[in-house]
C-alpha positions as YAML, in Angstrom:
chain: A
units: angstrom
residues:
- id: 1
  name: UNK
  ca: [-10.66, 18.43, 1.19]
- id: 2
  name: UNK
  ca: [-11.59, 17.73, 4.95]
- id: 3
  name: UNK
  ca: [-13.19, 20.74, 6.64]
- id: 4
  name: UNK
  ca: [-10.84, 22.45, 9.02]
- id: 5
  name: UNK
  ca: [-9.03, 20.34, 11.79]
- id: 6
  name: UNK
  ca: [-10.22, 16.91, 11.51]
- id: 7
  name: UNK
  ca: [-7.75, 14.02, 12.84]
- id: 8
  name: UNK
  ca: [-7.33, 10.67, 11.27]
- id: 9
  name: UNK
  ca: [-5.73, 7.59, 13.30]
- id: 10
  name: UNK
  ca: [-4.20, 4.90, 10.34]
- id: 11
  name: UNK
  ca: [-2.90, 1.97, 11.75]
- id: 12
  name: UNK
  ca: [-0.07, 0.37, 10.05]
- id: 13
  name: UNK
  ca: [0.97, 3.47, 8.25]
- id: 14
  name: UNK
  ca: [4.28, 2.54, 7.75]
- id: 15
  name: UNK
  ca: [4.04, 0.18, 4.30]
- id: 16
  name: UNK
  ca: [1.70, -0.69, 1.68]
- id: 17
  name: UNK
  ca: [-2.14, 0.40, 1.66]
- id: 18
  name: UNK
  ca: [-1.94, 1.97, 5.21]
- id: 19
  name: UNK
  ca: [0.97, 4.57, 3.89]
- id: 20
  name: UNK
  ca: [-1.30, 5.02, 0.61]
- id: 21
  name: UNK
  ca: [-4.45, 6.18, 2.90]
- id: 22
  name: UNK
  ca: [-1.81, 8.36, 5.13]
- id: 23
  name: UNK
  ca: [-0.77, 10.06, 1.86]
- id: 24
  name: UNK
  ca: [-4.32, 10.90, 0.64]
- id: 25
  name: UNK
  ca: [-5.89, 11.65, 4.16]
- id: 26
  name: UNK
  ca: [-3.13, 14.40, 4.73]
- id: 27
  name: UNK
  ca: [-3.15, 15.70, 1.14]
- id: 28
  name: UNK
  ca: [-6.66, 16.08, 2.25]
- id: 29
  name: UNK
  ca: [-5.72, 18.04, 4.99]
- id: 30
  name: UNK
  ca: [-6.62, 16.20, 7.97]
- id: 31
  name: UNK
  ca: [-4.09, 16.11, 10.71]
- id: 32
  name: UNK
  ca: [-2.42, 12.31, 11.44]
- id: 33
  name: UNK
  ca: [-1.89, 9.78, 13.69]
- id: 34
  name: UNK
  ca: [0.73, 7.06, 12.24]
- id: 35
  name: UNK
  ca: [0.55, 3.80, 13.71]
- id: 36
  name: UNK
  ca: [2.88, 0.67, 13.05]
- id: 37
  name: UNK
  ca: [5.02, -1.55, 14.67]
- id: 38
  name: UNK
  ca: [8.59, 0.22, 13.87]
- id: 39
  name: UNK
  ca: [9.18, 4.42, 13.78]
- id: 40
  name: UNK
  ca: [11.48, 4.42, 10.77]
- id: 41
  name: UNK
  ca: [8.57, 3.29, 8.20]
- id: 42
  name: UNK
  ca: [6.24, 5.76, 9.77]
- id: 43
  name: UNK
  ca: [9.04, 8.85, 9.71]
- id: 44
  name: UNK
  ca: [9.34, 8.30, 5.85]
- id: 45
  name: UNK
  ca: [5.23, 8.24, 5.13]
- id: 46
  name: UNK
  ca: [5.49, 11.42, 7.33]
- id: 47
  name: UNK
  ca: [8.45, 12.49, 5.08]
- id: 48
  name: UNK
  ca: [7.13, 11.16, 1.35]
- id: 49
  name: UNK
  ca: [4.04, 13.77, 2.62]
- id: 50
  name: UNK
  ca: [6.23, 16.49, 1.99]
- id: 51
  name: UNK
  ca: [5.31, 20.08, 4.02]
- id: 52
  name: UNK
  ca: [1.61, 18.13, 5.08]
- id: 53
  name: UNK
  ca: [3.88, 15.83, 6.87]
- id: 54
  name: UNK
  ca: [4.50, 18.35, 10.06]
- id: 55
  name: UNK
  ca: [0.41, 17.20, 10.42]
- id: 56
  name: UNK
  ca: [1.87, 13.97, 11.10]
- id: 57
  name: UNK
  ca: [1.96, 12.38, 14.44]
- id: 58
  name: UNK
  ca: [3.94, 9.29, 14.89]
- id: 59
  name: UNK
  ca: [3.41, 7.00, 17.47]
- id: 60
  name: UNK
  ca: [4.91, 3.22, 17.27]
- id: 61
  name: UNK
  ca: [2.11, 0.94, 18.26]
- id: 62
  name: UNK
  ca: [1.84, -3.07, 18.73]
- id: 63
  name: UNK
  ca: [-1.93, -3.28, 18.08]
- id: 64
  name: UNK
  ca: [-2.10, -6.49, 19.66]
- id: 65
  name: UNK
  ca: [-1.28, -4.77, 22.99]
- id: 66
  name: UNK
  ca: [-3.85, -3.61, 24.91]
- id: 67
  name: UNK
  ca: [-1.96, -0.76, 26.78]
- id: 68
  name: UNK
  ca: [-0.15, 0.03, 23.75]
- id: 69
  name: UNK
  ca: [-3.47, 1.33, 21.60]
- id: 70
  name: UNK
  ca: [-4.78, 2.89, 25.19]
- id: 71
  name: UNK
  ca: [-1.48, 4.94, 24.74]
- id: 72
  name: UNK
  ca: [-1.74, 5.40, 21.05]
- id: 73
  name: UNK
  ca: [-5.35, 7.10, 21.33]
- id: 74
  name: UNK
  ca: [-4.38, 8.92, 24.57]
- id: 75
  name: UNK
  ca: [-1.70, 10.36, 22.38]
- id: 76
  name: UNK
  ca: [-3.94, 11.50, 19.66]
- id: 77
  name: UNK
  ca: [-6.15, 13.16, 21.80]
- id: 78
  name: UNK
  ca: [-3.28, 15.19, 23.98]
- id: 79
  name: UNK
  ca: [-1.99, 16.45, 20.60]
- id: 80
  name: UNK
  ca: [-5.50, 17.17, 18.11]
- id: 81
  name: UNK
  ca: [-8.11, 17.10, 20.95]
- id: 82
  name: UNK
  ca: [-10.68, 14.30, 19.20]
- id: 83
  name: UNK
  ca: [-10.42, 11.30, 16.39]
- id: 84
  name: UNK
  ca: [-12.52, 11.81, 13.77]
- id: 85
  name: UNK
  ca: [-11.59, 9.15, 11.33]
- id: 86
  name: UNK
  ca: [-9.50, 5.36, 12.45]
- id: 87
  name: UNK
  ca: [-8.35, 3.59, 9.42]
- id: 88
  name: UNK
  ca: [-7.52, 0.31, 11.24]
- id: 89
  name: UNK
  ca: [-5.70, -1.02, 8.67]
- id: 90
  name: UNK
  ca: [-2.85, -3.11, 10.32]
- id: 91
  name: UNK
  ca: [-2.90, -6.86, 9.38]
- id: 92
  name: UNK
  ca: [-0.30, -9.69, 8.99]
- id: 93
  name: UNK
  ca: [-0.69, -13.63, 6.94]
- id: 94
  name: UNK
  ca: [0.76, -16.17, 7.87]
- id: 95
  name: UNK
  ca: [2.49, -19.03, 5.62]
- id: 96
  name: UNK
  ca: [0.89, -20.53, 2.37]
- id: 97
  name: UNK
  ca: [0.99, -24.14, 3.85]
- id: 98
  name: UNK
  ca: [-1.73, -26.86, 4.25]
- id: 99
  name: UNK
  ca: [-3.65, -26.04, 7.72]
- id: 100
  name: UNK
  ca: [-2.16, -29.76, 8.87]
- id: 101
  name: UNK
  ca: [1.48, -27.53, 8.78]
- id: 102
  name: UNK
  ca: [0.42, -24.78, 10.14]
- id: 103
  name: UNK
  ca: [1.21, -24.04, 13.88]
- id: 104
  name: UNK
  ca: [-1.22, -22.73, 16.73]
- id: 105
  name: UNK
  ca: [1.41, -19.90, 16.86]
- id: 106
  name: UNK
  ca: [1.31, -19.19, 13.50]
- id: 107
  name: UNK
  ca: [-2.62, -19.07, 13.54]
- id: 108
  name: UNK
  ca: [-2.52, -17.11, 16.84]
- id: 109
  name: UNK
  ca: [-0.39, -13.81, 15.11]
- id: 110
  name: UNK
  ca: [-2.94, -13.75, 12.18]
- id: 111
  name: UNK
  ca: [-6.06, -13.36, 14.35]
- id: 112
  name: UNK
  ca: [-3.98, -11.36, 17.07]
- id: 113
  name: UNK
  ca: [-3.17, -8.59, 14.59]
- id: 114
  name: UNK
  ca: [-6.20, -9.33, 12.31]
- id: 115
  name: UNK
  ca: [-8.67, -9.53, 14.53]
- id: 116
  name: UNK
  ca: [-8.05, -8.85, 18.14]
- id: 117
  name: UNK
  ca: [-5.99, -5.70, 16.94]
- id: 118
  name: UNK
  ca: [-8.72, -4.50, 14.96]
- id: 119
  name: UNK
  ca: [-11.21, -4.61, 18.12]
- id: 120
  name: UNK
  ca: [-8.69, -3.26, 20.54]
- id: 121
  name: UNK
  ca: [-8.27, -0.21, 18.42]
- id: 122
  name: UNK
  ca: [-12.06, 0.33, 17.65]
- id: 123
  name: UNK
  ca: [-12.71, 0.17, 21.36]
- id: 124
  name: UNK
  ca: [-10.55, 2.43, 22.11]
- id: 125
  name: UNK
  ca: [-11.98, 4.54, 18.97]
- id: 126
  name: UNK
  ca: [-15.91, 4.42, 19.98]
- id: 127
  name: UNK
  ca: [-14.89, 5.26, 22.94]
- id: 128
  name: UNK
  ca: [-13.04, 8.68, 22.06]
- id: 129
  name: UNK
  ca: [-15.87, 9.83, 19.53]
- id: 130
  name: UNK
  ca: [-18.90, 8.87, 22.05]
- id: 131
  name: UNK
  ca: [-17.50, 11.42, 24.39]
- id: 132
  name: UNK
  ca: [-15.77, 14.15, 22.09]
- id: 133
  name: UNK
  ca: [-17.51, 17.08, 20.96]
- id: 134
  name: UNK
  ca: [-18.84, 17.46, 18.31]
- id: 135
  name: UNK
  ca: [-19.56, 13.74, 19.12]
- id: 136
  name: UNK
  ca: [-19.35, 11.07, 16.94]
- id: 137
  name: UNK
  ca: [-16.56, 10.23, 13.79]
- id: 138
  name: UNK
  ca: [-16.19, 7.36, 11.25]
- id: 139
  name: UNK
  ca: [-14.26, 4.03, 11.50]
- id: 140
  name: UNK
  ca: [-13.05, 2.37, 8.14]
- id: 141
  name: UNK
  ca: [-11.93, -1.55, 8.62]
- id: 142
  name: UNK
  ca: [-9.97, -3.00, 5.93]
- id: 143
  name: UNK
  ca: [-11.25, -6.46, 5.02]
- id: 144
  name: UNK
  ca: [-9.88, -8.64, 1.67]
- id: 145
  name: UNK
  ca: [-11.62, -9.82, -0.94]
- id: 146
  name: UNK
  ca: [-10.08, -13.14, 0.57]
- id: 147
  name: UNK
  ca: [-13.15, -13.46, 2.66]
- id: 148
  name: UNK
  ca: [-15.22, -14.08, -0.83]
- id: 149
  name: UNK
  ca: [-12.78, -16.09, -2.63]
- id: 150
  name: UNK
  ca: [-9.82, -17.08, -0.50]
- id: 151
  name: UNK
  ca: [-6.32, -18.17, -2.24]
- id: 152
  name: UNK
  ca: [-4.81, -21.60, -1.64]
- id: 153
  name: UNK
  ca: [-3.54, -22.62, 1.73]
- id: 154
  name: UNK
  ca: [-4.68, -19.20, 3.68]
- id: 155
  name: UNK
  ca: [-7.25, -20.14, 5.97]
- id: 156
  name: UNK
  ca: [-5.66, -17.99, 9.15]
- id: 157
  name: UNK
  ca: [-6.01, -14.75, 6.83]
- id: 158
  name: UNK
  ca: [-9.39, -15.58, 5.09]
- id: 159
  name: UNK
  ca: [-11.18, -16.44, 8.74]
- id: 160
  name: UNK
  ca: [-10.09, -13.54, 10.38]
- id: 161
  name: UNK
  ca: [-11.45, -11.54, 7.15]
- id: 162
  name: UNK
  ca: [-14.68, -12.76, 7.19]
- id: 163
  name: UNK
  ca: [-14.37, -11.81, 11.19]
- id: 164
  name: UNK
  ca: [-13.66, -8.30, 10.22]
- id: 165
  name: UNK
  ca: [-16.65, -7.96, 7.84]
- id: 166
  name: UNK
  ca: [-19.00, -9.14, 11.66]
- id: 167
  name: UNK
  ca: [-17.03, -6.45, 13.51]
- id: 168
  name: UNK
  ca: [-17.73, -3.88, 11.05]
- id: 169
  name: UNK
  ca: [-21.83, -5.02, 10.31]
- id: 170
  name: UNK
  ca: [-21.78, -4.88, 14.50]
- id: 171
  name: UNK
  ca: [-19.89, -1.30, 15.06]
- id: 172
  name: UNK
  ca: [-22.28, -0.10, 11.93]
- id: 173
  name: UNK
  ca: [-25.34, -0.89, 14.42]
- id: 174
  name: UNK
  ca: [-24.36, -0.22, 17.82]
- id: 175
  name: UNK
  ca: [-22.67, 3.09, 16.28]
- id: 176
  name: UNK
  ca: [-25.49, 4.54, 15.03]
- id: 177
  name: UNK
  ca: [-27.05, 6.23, 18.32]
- id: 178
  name: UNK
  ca: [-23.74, 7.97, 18.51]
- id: 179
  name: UNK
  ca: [-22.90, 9.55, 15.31]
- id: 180
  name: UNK
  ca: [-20.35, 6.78, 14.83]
- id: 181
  name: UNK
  ca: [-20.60, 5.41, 11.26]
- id: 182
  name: UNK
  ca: [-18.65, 2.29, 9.74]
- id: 183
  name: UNK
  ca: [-17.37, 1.09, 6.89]
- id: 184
  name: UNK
  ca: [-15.18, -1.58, 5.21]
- id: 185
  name: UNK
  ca: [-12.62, -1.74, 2.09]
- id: 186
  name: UNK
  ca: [-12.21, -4.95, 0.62]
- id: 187
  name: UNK
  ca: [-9.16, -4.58, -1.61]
- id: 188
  name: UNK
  ca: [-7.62, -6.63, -4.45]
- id: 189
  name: UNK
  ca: [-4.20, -6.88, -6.19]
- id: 190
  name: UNK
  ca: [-3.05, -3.49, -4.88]
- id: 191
  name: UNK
  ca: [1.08, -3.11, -5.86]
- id: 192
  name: UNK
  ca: [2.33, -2.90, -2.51]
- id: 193
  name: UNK
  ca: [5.82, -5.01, -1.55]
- id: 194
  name: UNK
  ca: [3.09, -7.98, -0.46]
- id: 195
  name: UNK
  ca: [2.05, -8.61, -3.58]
- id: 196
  name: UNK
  ca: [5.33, -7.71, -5.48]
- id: 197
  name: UNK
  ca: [5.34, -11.40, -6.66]
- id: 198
  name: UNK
  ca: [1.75, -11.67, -8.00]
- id: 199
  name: UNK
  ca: [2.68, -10.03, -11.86]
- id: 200
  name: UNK
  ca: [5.69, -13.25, -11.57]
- id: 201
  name: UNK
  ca: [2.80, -15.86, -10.58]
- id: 202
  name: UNK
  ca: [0.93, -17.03, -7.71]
- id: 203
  name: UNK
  ca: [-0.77, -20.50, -6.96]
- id: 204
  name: UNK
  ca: [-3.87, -20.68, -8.64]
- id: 205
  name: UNK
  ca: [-6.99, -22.56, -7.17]
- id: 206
  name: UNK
  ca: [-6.71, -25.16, -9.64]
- id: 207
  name: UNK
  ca: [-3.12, -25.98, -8.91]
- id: 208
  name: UNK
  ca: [-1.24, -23.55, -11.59]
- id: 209
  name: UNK
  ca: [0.96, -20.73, -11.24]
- id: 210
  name: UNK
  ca: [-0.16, -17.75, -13.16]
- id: 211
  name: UNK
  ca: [0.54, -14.37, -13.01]
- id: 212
  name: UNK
  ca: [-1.55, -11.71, -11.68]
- id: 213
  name: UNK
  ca: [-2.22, -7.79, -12.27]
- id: 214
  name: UNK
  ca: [-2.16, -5.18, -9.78]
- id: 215
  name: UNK
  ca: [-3.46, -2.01, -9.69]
- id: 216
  name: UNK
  ca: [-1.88, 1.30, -8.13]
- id: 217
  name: UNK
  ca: [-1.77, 1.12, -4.60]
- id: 218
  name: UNK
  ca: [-2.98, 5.21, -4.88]
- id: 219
  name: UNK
  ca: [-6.19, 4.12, -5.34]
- id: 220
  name: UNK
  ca: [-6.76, 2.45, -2.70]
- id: 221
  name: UNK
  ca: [-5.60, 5.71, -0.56]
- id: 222
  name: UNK
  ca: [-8.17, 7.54, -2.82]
- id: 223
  name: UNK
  ca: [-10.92, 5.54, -2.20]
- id: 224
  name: UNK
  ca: [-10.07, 5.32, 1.80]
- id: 225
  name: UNK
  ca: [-9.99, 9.05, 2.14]
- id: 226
  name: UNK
  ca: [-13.46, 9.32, 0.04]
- id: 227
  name: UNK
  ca: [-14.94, 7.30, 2.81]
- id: 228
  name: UNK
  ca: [-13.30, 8.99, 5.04]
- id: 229
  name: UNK
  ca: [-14.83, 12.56, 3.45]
- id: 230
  name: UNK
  ca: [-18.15, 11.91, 3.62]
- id: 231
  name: UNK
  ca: [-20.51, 13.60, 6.56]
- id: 232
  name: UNK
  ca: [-21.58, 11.50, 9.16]
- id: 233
  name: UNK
  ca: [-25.22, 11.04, 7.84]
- id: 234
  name: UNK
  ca: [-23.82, 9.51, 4.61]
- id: 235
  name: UNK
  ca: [-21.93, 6.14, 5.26]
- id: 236
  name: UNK
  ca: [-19.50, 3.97, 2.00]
- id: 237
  name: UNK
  ca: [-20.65, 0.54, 4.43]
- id: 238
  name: UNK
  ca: [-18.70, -1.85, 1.77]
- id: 239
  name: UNK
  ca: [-16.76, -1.15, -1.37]
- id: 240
  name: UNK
  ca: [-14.58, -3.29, -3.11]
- id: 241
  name: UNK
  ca: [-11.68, -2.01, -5.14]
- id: 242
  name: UNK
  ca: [-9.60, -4.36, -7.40]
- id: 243
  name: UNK
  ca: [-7.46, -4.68, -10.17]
- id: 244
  name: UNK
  ca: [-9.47, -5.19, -13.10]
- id: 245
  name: UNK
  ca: [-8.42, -8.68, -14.67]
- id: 246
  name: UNK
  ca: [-7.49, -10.33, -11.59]
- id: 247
  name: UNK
  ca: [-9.01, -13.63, -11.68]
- id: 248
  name: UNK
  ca: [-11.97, -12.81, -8.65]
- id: 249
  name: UNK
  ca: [-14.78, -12.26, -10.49]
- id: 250
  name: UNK
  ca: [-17.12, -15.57, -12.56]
- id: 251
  name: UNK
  ca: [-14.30, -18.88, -12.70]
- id: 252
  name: UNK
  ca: [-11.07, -16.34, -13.86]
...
């Protein structure tokens, strides 16, 4: 359980790995932020929480806008008072085709949301828990396992992964002076409506379609509020959670 009144940010709440992590931070105990693009997705995490929903806060964020995460954290601290935990989750793909098909536009989204998102809401982050007191609080980036062995035709998503894992190494560092820890959860073949087709098959690097397991997206939350539990002298600075038979580890 989190001691009394500490506040969690999670980005992209709404779906997927980001509502898992809402779930488990708030059955924790920690009071919520809930980020994401669109309200309705973030009113039913707040609502599948049952009574530790009312700890919810739900704010409908574009994290590639700069004003829009200024607002998002302003909010958070008008309503709790500090941030001790951001799970800055939110991330898009773009289109399984060859990189000659793929548009600047369609390359631009990934690393908007991916990438620039990511910074704009870790800024905004540091700069809460460098001047909060107690000072300091804990920032947990979620990377992909894509960034070690990336899937056919997904070059937009695997760059901006391997981007994440610099941002977190770099906010680790310069962190460190200020109580600030950070960590990263790479994360494969959780059952979230993303992967929904993987147990049906999914390109293979060798040209086949196979299918794929999954693993309960609950876990994921699990492991994302265990990070998040930990005091500030203690720091989870990688972890990788997958399903157990996907084909990632050795030649599948």
């Amino acid at each position: 359980m989190a001691p009394p009144n500490r506040v969690a940010v999670v980005t992209g709440a709404g779906s997927g790995i980001g509502r898992a992590a809402a779930l488990a931070l708030l059955g924790d105990g920690y009071s919520l932020v809930l980020a994401g693009r669109r309200r309705e997705p973030l009113e039913q995490t707040a609502a599948d929480a049952g009574g530790a929903g009312a700890r919810a806060l739900v704010v409908p964020t574009d994290v590639t806008d700069q004003a829009a995460v200024e607002a998002l954290f302003a909010r958070a601290k008008q309503a709790f008072g500090r941030v001790d935990v951001l799970f800055n989750n939110a991330g898009v793909g773009a289109p399984a085709v060859p990189i000659e098909e793929l548009t600047l536009e369609q390359w631009k989204q990934v690393v908007d949301v991916n990438l620039t998102g990511m910074f704009l809401c870790a800024r905004e982050a540091v700069r809460l828990m460098k001047s909060q007191v107690p000072r300091g609080g804990r920032i947990i980036n979620n990377g992909s396992i894509s960034a070690q062995a990336p899937r056919p035709h997904s070059a937009p998503y695997t760059a901006t992964k391997h981007a994440v894992t610099g941002l977190t190494k770099s906010l680790a560092l310069d962190g460190r002076v200020f109580d600030i820890a950070c960590g990263q959860i790479d994360v494969g073949n959780a059952d979230t409506p993303l992967t929904a087709k993987m147990p049906r098959g999914v390109p293979q690097a060798h040209g086949a379609i196979a299918p794929e397991p999954v693993m309960d997206v609950a876990h994921v939350g699990r492991a994302v509020a265990y990070m998040a539990s930990l005091p500030l002298d203690a720091n989870v600075h990688h972890i990788t959670l997958m399903a157990t038979k996907m084909p990632f580890v050795g030649r599948g």
